[in-house]
Every structure is written in C-alpha cells, then in structure tokens.
C-alpha positions as CSV (number, residue, x, y, z in Angstrom):
1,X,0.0,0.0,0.0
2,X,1.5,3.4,-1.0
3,X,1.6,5.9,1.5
4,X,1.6,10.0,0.6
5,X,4.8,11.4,2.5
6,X,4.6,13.8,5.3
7,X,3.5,17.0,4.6
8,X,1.1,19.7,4.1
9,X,-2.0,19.1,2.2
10,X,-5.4,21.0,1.1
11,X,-7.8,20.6,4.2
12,X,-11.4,19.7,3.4
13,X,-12.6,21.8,-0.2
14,X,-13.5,25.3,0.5
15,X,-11.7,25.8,4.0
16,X,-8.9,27.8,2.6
17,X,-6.6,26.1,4.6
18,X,-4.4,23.1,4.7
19,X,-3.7,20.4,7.4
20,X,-0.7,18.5,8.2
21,X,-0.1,15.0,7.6
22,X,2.8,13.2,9.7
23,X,2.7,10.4,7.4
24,X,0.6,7.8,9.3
25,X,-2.3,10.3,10.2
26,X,-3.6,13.4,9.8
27,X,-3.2,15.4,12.8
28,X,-4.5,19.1,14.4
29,X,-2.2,21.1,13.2
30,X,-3.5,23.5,10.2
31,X,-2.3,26.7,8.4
32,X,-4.0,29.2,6.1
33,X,-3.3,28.0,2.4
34,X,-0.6,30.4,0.5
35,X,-1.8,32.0,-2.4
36,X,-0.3,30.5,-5.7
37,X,2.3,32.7,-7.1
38,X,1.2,34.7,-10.0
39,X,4.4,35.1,-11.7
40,X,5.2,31.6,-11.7
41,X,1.8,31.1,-13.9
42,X,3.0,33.7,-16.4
43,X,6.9,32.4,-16.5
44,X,5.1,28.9,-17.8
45,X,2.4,30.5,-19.9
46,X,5.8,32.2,-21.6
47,X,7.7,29.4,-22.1
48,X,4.6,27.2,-23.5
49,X,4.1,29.7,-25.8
50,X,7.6,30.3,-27.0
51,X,7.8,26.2,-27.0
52,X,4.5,26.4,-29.5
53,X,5.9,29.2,-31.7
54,X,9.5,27.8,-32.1
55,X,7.9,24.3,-32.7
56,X,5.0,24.7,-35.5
57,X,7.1,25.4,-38.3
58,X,9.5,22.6,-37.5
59,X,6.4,20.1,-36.8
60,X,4.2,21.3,-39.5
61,X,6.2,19.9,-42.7
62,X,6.2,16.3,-40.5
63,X,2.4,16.4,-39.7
64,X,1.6,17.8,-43.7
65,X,3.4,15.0,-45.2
C-alpha cells in the first residue's frame, strides 16, 4: 500500500486552509493555504508559448506529409 509522504496538504474543499499529515495520520495542526504565485503562472504560460511558436514550423512539414 503506497503511502503520501509527510506534509502539508489541502484541508477539506472550500476551508482555505491546509492540514498537516505526519505520514501515518492526519493530525491538528492546520495553516492558512498560500496563495499561488502569479508570476510563476506567467513564467510557464511564456515558455509554453515560445515552445509552440518555435515548434510549429519545425512540426508542420512532419504532420503535412
């Protein structure tokens, strides 16, 4: 049986917060949830779309022929 490792994960959906789990059990111990990083969205968004533009006209003759 696979076990998650310790940790903090999302509490029950909508709470906002997230509880840790020692491994074996979840325990008491919560923490307001961290908002996701914005800038980190927007460096991937970037890079998938210079990925997309560099790679269409390399990909294009391959998928036309």
């Amino acid at each position: 049986m696979h076990k998650a490792p310790a940790g903090w994960y999302t509490d029950t959906a909508g709470s906002g917060s997230e509880r840790w789990f020692d491994g074996v059990g979840w325990t008491d111990l919560t923490r307001p949830r961290e908002p996701a990083d914005p800038a980190r969205s927007t460096r991937w968004a970037v890079v998938v779309a210079v990925v997309v533009v560099v790679a269409t006209p390399l990909l294009l003759p391959l998928l036309a022929g």
